[in-house]
N, C-alpha and C positions, 0 to 999 in steps of 0.2 A: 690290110691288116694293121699296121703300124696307125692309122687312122683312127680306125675304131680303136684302139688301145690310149691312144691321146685323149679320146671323146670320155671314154669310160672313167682316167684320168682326173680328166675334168670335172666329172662329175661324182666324183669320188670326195674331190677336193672342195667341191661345194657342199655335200651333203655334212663335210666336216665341218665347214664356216659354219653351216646355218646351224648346225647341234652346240657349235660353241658359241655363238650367238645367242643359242637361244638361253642356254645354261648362265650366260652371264648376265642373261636377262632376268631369268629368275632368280638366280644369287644376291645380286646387284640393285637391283627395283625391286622397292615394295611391291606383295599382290597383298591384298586383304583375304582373297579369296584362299591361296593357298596355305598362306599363315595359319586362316582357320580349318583348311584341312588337316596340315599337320600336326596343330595341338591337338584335334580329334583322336586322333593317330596315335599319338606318343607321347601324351601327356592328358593327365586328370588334374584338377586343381581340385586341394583338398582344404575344408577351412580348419584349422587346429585354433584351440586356445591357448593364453599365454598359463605359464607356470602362477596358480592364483596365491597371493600373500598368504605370509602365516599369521594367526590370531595369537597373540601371545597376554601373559596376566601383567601386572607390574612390575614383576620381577625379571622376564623376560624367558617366563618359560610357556612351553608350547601348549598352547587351549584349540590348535584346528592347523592344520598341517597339510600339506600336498608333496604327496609320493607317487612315484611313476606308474604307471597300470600300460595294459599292453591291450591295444586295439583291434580288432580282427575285420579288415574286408577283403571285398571279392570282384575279381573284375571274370565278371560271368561268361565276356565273350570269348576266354581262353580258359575255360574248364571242361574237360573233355566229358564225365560224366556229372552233370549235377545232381541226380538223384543219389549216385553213391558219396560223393561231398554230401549232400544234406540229409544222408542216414549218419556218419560218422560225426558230425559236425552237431547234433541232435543229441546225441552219447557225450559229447567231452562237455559241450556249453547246456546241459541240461533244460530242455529248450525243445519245443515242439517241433516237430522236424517237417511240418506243413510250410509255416512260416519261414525257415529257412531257405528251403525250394522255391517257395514263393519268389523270394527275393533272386537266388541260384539261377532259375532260368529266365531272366529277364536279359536274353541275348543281346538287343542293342544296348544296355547299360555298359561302359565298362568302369564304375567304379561302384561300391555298394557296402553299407556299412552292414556288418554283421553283429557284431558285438563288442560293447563298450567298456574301458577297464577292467580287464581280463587279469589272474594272476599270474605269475610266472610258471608255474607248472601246468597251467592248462597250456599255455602258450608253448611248453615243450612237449607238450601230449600232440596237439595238433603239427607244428615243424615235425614231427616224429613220423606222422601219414604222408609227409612230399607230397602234399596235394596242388597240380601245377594251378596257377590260378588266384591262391588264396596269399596275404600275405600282413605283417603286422606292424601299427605305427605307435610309439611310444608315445602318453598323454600325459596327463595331470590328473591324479588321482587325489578327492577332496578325501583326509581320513579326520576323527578325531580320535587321539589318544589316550584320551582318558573317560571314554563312553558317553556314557548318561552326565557326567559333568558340567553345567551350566549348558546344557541342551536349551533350555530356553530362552536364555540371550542370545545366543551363537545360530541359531536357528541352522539350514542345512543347504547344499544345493543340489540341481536338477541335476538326471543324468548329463545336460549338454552342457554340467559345470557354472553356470550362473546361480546365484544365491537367489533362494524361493521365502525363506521366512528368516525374522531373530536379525542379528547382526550383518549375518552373510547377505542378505538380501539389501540392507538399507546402506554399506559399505561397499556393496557389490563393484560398480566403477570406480573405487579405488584399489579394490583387491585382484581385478579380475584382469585390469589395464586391457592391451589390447588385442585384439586377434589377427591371424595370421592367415593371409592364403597361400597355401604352397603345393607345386606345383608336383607332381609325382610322375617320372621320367620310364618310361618304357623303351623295350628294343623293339626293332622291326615286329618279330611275333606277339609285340604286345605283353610280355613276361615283365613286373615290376621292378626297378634297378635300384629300389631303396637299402638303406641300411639300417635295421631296426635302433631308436634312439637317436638318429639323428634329428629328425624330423620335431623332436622332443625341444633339444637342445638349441635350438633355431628360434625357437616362441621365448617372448621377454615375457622379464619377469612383472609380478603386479605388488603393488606397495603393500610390506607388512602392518598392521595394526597392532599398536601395544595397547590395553585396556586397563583400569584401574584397578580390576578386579582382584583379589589375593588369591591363589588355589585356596591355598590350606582354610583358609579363612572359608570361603566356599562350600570347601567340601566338607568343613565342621556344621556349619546351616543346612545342606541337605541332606546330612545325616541327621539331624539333630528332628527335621523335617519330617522323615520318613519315620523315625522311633513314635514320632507323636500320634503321627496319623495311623499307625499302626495300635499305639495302645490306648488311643481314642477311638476309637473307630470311627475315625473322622471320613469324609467326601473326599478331602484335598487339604492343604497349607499351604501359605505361604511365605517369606521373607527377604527381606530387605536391612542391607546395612551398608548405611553413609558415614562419609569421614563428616564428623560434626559440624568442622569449620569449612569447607569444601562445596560439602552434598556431592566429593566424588561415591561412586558407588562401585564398596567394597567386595559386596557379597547381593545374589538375590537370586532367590532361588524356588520352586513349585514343586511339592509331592503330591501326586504320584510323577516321575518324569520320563523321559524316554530317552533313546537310543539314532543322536542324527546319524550314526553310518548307517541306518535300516531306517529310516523315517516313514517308509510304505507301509510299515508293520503297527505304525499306532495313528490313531484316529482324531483328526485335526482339533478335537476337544481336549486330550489329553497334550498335543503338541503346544498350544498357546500360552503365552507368558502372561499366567494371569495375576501377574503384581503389577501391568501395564492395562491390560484389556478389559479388567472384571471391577464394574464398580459395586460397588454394595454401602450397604448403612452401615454405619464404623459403630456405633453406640460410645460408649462413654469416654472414648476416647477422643470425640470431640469435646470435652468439658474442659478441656485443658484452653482450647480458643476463646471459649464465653468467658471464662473469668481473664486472661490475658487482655481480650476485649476491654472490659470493665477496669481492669486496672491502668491501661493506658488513658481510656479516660477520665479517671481519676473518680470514678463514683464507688471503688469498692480499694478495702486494703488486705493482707493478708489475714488481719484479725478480727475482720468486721463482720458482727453477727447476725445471722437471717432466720426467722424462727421459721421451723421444717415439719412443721402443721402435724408431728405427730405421724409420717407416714402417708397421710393422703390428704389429699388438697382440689380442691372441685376447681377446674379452667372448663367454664363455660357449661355447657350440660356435659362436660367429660368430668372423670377425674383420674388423676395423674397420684401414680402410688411409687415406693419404691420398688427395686429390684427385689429383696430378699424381705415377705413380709413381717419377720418378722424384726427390722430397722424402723422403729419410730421415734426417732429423735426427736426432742422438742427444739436443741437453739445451737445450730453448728456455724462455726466462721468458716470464713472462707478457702482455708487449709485442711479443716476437716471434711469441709463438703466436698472435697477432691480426693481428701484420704478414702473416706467413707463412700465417693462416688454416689452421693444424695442428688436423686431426682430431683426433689421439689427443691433443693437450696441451687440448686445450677437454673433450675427453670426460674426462680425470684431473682437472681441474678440475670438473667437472658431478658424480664420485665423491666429490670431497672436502666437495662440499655436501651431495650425499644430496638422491634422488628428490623428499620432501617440500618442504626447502626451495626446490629451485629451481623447482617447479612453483611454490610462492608468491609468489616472487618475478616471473616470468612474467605471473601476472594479477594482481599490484599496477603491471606495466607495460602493462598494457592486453589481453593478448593475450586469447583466449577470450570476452572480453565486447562490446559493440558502444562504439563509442568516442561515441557520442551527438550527431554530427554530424548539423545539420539540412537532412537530405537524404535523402529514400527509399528503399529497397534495404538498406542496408548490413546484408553479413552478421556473423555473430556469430568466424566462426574456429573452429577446432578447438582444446582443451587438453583432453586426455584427462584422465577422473580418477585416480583414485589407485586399487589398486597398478599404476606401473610397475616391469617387469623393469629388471634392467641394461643387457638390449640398445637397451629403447627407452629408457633415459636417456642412452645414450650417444647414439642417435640423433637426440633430440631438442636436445641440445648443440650439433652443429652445421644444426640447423633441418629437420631431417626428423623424420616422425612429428608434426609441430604444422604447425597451416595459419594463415592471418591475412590480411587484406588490405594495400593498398599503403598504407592512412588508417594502421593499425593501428600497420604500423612506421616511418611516418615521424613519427608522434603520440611512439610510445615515445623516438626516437632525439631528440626533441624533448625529452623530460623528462630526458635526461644536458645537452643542452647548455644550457638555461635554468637549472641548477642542483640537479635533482634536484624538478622538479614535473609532475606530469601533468596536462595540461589537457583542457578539452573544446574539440575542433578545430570552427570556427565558418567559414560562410561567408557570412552576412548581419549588416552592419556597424549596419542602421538603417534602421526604415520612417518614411517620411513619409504622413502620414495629408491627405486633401486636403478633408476636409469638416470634419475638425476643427484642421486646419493645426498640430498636434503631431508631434512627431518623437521616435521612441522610440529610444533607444540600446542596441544591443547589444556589451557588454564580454567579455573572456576571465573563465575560469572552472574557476577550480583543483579538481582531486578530488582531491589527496592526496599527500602527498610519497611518492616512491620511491628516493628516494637525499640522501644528507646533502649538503651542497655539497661539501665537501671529498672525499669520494667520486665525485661527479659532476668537480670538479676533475681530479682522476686518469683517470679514464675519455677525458675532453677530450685529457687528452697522450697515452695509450697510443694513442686514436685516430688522434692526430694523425702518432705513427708508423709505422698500418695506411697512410698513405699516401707515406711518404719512399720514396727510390731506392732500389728491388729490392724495397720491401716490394706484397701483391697490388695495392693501389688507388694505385701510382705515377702512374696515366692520369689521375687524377682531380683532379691540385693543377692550380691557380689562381695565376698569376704575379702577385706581390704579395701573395699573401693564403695563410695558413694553414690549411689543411682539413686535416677531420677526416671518419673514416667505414670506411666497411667495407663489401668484394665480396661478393657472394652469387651461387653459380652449383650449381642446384638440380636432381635430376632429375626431371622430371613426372610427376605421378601418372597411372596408366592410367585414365581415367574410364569405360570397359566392364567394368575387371574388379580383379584383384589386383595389385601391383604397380606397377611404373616404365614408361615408355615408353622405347623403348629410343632410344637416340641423341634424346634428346630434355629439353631443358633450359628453366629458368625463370635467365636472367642478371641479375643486379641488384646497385646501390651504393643503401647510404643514409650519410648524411654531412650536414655543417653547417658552413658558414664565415662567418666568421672563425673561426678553431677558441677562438684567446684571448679572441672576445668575439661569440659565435656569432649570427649576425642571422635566416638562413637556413638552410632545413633540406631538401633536396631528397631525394629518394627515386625510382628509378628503376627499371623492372622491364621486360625484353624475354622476350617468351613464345616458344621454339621457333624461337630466329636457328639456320639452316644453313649461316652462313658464319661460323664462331666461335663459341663458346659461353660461356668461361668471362666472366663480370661483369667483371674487367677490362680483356677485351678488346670487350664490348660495350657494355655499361653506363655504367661509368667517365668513359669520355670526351665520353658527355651530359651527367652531371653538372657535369663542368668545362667545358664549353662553357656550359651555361644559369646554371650559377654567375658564371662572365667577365660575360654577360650583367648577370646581378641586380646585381654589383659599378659596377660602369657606370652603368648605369639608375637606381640607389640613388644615385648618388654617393657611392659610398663612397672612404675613401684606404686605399690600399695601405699596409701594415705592414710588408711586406718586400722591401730593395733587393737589386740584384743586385751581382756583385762587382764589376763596371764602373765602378760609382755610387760602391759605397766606395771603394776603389781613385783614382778621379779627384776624390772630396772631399776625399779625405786628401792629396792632391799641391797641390790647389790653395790649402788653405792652408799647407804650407810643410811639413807632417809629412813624414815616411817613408812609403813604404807598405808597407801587413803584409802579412805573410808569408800563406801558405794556411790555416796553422794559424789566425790569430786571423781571417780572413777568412771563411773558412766551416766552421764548425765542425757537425764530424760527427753529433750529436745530433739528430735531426728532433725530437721533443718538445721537447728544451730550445729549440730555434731556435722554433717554433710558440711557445712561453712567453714568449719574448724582447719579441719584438713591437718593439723597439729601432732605430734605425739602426747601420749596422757589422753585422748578422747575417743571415748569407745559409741559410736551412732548407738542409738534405743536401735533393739534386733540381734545385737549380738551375743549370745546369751552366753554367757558362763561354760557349759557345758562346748558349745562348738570344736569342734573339732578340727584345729588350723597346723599349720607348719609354724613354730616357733621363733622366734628371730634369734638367729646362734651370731651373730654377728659380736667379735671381741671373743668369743671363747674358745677356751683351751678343749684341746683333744678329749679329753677327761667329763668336761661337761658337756662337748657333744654328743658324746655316746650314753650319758646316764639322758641326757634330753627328748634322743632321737627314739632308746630303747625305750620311751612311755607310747611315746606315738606307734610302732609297730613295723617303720619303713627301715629298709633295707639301707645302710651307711655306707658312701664312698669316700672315699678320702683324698685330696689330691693335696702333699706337700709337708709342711711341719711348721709350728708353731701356733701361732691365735689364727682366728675364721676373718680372712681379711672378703670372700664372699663365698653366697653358697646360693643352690637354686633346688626346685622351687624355690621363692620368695618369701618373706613373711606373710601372714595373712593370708596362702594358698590353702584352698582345702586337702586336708589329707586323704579324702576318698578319692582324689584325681589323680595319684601319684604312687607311685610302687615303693620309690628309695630316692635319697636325700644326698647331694653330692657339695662337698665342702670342700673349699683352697685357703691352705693355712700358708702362714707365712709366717718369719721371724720379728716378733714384735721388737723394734728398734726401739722404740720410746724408755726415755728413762724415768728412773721411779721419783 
């Protein structure tokens, strides 16, 4: 007995060695094998994204945001009934309840994405059911804040959070940084042991993008956008605005536009930024290039006259008329041919350069090539190569037969009034980096002179009188401020076949003011308006409306008074007042050059209707001044008007009421 009791012993005591043996075996030494049973077991690896940067404008407020959303999966091998999970789950996520089961009973799965940025309250509808099985991981949810708001630069991303079009897409690896595999921990039964949001808070973040762009600015052109195409009954618009000196880019924008938090709901037609993608024939608004051409090489001057055949002119067995038949001039220079937007004096000029050189000069001003703007799509443009005939030089003179985008000519129109440089148009200002807390600068970026200054000089004044009284872009001036620029009113190319569409036009100004010391450069194109066509009567008076705007918004001061102003300065301190002749003198260029007090641009008539300069006056005469005008008087202080805003020179149909800060005039008598 005692025997067998020792043996049993014995064997009791090995059975222990070898179990602890073997446990130290497997604790101790690698097995691969068991490793990957375990994670089988009690763990799913899940990939999360990191938190994607925000989009912000100049200012540093938010254009494209990421907020938390709440994710739903299922680990299907521990749901007791799946068909009653994917009727209830069918009801809260709105959702076919085939496809959900689909996914539910896939027994050896244990881990299974149900559905992606969930809100908060669905996510407590569902916690609400205690469905064992299901559970939720906090994400990165792409929103944009301000809807439809430059939807076409900013483009949108996919559900699995990578940027698909627009900015999101071509910044994508700096915003999106990097991803994460994390592992998600189970008990024996397989039941999830996450904590919602952690899982969030573990992904790094991705670098913010600041952009050049201005909200306000923005949202003044795609409103300004949508009014046109609505009471044009236009196709589409489009717009662009560059810092003059820069070619950063302020503002640009497409009507009709869309909605990137719903991007599934409009039709990749509608979605495309077509101030990048859409070339077409610009018409007269390349005329500004052919004579800049000419003027640099020294064959033409501002004043030098080209007889305009009366309206029509035979090139070849063609002949070439103007736009409005009833313009038959007989001898315009070269400032009126621009004012006047004369076919045949731009085509006698485009002769005197000869085919070679003004194709040269065309892509030293950007056209044909892509302007290198960092944003996806942007097409190249059409510039035919060489030989052309005469017809298509003449053609291409005033902007038919050559296609280019809205970037294209508002980039070129950009390098007359910065002084004759062409830049690369840029719309990201500066990323900040958040892991390495660096912040990298993006500057403008010269490619190459196109014009001498003093040639750009010129260009700036002849410009400046495509817009004086009777000339085509009269719609376009700016009370207070001297612009410069030129109408383009284009016929559209037939996109099924050869030719034009008939009664069908591409309307557009591009232009830049201050014309003396140009800040801004706008550019404007309306596709197929039915209610008017020609760019001055469509185009034109966007510009000057979003330009009011920018003057405003910018704080800028107006440069030019009206005759009211001079007239009552010169009385009040004791002079005489001038006559018409020295009051407003007939010259639009000279007056634009002036920039002076005493000089009223030809355009500003009499009658206009502006905000008064109260600057120096007493209480007394503000209120007999303000009460002509109609606007509502604030008062901030006492004594003389040391400022007041609106500005002088503002119009008064822009403005409700008039705010004035007086002060104690200290000066003695």
């Amino acid at each position: 007995m005692r025997s067998r009791l020792v043996l049993i012993l014995i064997l009791l005591t090995a059975l222990w060695a070898a179990m602890v043996g073997r446990a130290a075996f497997l604790q101790l030494l690698p097995n691969e094998r068991l490793e990957s049973l375990r994670k089988r077991q009690f763990e799913t690896v899940v990939t999360l994204r990191s938190r994607r940067g925000d989009v912000l404008d100049r200012k540093g407020q938010e254009l494209a945001i990421s907020t938390t959303a709440h994710s739903l999966f299922a680990d299907p091998k521990v749901l007791e009934d799946p068909k009653r999970a994917a009727r209830i789950l069918a009801k809260e996520l709105k959702a076919p309840y085939k496809g959900i089961y689909d996914k539910l009973r896939r027994r050896k799965k244990r881990f299974v994405w149900l559905q992606r940025h969930l809100d908060r309250r669905t996510r407590e509808a569902i916690e609400a059911r205690k469905i064992r099985g299901l559970g939720f991981i906090e994400e990165s949810k792409r929103t944009y804040p301000n809807d439809a708001l430059l939807a076409h630069v900013l483009g949108f991303v996919g559900s699995e959070g990578s940027g698909l079009e627009g900015l999101e897409a071509r910044y994508n690896d700096i915003l999106e940084a990097n991803r994460r595999d994390v592992a998600v921990q189970r008990d024996a039964r397989g039941r999830p042991l996450i904590v919602g949001g952690r899982l969030f808070t573990e992904a790094p973040d991705g670098s913010d993008v600041h952009l050049t762009i201005d909200r306000e600015l923005q949202f003044t052109l795609e409103q300004e956008l949508r009014a046109t195409v609505s009471a044009h009954e236009a196709d589409s618009a489009t717009g662009v605005v560059l810092d003059a000196q820069t070619s950063e880019i302020l503002a640009m924008a497409n009507a009709p536009a869309f909605d990137p938090n719903r991007p599934a709901g409009f039709s990749p037609d509608r979605r495309r930024n077509r101030a990048l993608t859409d070339a077409f024939e610009p018409g007269s608004t390349m005329k500004t290039f052919v004579v800049a051409a000419a003027l640099a090489k020294g064959l033409v001057e501002p004043n030098t006259k080209f007889n305009c055949e009366n309206g029509s002119m035979k090139v070849g067995r063609r002949t070439i008329r103007e736009a409005d038949a009833r313009h038959k001039w007989e001898t315009l220079t070269v400032t009126e041919i621009l004012a006047n937007s004369s076919n045949i004096g731009t085509a006698k000029i485009a002769f005197e350069l000869g085919a070679p050189a003004l194709r040269a000069a065309l892509a030293d001003f950007g056209f044909g090539e892509r302007t290198g703007v960092d944003l996806p799509g942007e097409a190249r443009g059409t510039l035919l190569p060489m030989p052309w005939r005469e017809h298509l030089l003449s053609n291409v003179s005033f902007g038919h037969g050559v296609a280019a985008t809205a970037l294209q000519i508002a980039n070129a129109y950009a390098a007359v009034a910065n002084g004759g440089w062409l830049k690369r148009p840029y719309i990201v200002r500066k990323v900040h980096d958040y892991e390495t807390g660096a912040t990298t600068e993006i500057g403008p970026k010269a490619i190459r002179r196109v014009l001498l200054p003093e040639v750009a000089a010129k260009m700036r004044l002849i410009l400046s009188g495509a817009t004086g009284l009777g000339a085509t872009g009269a719609n376009a001036r700016v009370t207070g401020f001297p612009v410069a620029g030129k109408t383009g009113t284009a016929q559209k190319v037939n996109p099924s076949g050869r030719g034009y569409l008939r009664n069908a036009y591409i309307s557009s100004f591009a232009g830049f003011f201050p014309a003396n010391d140009p800040r801004f450069v706008i550019y404007v194109a309306v596709d197929n308006p039915r209610k008017g066509y020609y760019g001055s009567q469509v185009a034109a008076p966007v510009f000057a409306r979003v330009a009011s705007f920018a003057a405003r918004h910018s704080g800028l001061s107006p440069v030019l008074i009206t005759e009211n102003d001079v007239v009552r300065r010169k009385a009040k301190s004791g002079a005489a007042s001038p006559g018409p002749e020295q009051a407003a003198p007939r010259s639009g260029p000279r007056a634009a050059g002036a920039g002076g007090e005493g000089v009223v641009p030809e355009g500003f008539a009499r009658s206009e209707r502006v905000i008064p300069d109260l600057d120096g006056l007493t209480l007394r005469e503000v209120v007999q001044r303000v009460n002509d005008t109609g606007l509502e008087l604030r008062v901030r202080g006492s004594g003389v008007v040391k400022r007041f805003y609106p500005p002088a020179g503002a119009r008064l149909d822009d403005h409700r009421s008039v705010t004035v800060h007086l002060e104690k005039d200290t000066r003695k008598e």
